[in-house]
MIBATOR-990750 format. One record per residue (C-alpha): x, y, z. Coordinates in steps of 0.02 Angstrom, whole numbers, plus 50000, padded with zeros to 5 digits. Layout:
XYZ/...
***
This chain:
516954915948937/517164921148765/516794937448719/515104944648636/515184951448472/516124969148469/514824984448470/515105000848450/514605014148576/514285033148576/515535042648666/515415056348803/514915073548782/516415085848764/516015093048957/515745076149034/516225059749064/514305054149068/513825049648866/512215061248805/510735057048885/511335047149044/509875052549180/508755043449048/509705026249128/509215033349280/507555034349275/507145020449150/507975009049311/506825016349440/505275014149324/505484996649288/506154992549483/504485002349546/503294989649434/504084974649475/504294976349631/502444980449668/501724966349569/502784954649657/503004960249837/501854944349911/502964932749848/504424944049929/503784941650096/503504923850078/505214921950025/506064933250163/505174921150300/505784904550219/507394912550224/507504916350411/507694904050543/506344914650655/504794905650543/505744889650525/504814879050677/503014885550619/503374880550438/504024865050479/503224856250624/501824852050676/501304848050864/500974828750926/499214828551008/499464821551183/501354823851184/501504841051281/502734850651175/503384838451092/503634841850892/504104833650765/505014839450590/503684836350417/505104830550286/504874839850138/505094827549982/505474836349830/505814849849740/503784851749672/503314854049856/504344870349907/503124878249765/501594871649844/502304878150012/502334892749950/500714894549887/500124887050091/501134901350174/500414914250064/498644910450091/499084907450269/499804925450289/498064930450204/496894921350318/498024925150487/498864941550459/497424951250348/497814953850167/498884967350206/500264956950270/500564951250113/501424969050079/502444970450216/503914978650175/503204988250015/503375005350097/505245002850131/505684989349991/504905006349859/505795017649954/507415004949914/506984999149747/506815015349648/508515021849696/509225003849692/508795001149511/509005020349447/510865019849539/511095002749462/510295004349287/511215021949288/512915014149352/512975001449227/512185008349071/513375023449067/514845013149153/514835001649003/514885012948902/516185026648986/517305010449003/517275005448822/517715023648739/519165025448891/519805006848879/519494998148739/519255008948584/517335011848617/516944994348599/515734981248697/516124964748763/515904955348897/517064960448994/516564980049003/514834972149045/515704962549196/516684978249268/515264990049221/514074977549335/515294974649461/515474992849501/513594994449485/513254980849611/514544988449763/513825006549714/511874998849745/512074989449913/513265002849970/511945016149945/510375007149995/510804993750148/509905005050265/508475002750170/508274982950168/508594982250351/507084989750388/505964980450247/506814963050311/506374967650489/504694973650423/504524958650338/504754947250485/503624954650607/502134941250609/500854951950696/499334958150631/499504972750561/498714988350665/497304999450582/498015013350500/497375029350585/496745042650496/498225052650395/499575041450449/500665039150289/500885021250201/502705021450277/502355024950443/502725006550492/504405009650409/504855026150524/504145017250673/505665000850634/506975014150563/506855022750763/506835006350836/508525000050741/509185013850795/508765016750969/509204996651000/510884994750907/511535011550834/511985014850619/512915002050637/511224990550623/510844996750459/512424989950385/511904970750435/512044961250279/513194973750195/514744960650166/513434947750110/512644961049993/514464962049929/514554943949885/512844945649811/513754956549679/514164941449585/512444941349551/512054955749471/513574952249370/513364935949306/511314943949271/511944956749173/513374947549066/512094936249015/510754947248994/511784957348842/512424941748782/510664932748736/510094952048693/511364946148561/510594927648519/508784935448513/509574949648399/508704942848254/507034950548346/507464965648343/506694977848248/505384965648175/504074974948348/502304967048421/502644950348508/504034942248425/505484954848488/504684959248665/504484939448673/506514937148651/506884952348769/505874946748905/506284929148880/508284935648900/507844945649054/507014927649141/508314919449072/509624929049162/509194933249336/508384914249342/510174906349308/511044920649402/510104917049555/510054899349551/512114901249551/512144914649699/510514912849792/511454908249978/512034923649984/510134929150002/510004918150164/511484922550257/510954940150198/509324938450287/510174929150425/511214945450474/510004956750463/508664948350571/508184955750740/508944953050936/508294938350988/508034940851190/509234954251167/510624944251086/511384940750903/511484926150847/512314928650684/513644941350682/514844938550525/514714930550344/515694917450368/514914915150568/513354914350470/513734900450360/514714887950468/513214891050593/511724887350485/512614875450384/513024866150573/511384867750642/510254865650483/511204859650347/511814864250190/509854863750128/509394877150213/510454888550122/509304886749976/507644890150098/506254902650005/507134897449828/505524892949757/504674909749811/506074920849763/506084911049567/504304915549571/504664932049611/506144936549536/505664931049384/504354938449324/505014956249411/506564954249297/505544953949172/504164969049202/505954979449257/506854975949088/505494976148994/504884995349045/506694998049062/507164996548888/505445004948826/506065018848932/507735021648826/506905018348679/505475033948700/506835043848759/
***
């Protein structure tokens, strides 16, 4: 990969490592993550049940009238169809599961994302540029964005595993949502699944999915190094305002976590995989690498890309809304 054009950065205060200004990263990350995440949460769900091998019989069979039990497996042709799917499951979950359902997991995947993104937004926007002044003569390239992105990624899914656990679990739980009583807070679904990890398989079942959050670093990598670099090839937006330069910006942001998780997205199954629930009081998978022989063995190498289409069409779009506020954030400030 060569390197982006060299840019200058401003240095640390004189009492700090952090450059001036550093909480506004912080902040400007948990803004954007907040928006996106809430516009796109349906298509979150969606995509968390294609990825788990718990839905995979009800999206994928149907019954044989007259033949008992019998079942048989509805091929899915092309590429066009997993989008349609999509769209079936969601209105589905709306017609079976009340309209609520479609934001399960909100209280806990809020309570995630707005500490995810302000550690990571903070982590790499002063990272980059704490890395540049210290080790290479307060200039940016690609490779400061790399280790500034790497470092942000472990310092995120360190943090905030916990979290996911219990919107993934959330997330998988096809029963009808109860009434909430009177005064019973938005995340009291959340508290109820955070007491049930616990009581049924210790901390140690909030770290499921930690090594494969590890490997999902790569992504966040690869979105970032790209993201700066067609910053760059949109450059000549910049400054011009109105359409033309928020056009090129969001069209960067797209751009970048679309190809990064195109590249990475297995990761998000075996993820998924790892952090599902006992099944008659047993797990199933236990390891990354258990994880992939196993579904690769028993479902193929396809089914590491399950829920792609609904995690494009929600990834998307969020990357946008985040980088977009994101960067209107810094630039107020």
């Amino acid at each position: 990969m060569s390197d982006t054009p060299l840019r200058h950065v401003d240095g640390p205060s004189k009492s700090s490592w952090l450059p001036a200004k550093s909480w506004h990263h912080f902040v400007a990350g948990g803004l954007g993550g907040m928006c996106g995440a809430i516009v796109t949460s349906p298509f979150d769900v969606v995509k968390t049940r294609l990825q788990s091998d718990l839905f995979k019989v009800k999206a994928s069979t149907v019954s044989l009238a007259g033949h008992g039990a019998a079942e048989v497996v509805v091929p899915r042709p092309n590429l066009l169809w997993h989008f349609v799917e999509t769209g079936h499951i969601l209105r589905d979950i709306y017609r079976d599961e009340s309209p609520r359902a479609l934001f399960k997991g909100l209280g806990p995947t809020l309570v995630g994302v707005v500490p995810a993104r302000s550690i990571n937004f903070f982590t790499y926007g002063n990272g980059k540029q704490i890395i540049a002044n210290r080790f290479n003569n307060g200039e940016e390239n690609s490779w400061v964005h790399l280790t500034a992105a790497a470092f942000a990624g472990i310092a995120t899914g360190t943090a905030t595993n916990p979290i996911w656990v219990v919107k993934t679990r959330l997330q998988l739980d096809a029963h009808r949502p109860a009434a909430v009583p009177a005064g019973q807070s938005f995340f009291g679904g959340s508290i109820t699944m955070f007491k049930k990890i616990l009581r049924e398989e210790g901390v140690r079942g909030f770290y499921k999915g930690l090594s494969a959050s590890y490997l999902g670093v790569t992504e966040g990598t690869i979105q970032w190094v790209l993201y700066e670099r067609l910053k760059v090839l949109t450059g000549g937006t910049k400054g011009k305002g109105g359409v033309q330069e928020w056009f090129g910006m969001l069209a960067s942001a797209g751009t970048a976590k679309c190809v990064a998780s195109l590249i990475t997205y297995p990761h998000e199954v075996i993820r998924t995989r790892l952090r599902q629930p006992l099944v008659d009081g047993k797990m199933k998978y236990t390891g990354l690498v258990q994880t992939l022989r196993l579904v690769i063995a028993e479902e193929g190498a396809r089914s590491l890309y399950g829920g792609l289409s609904a995690h494009l069409m929600r990834v998307i779009p969020n990357a946008a809304v985040m980088y977009s506020i994101y960067e209107a954030v810094l630039r107020m400030s």
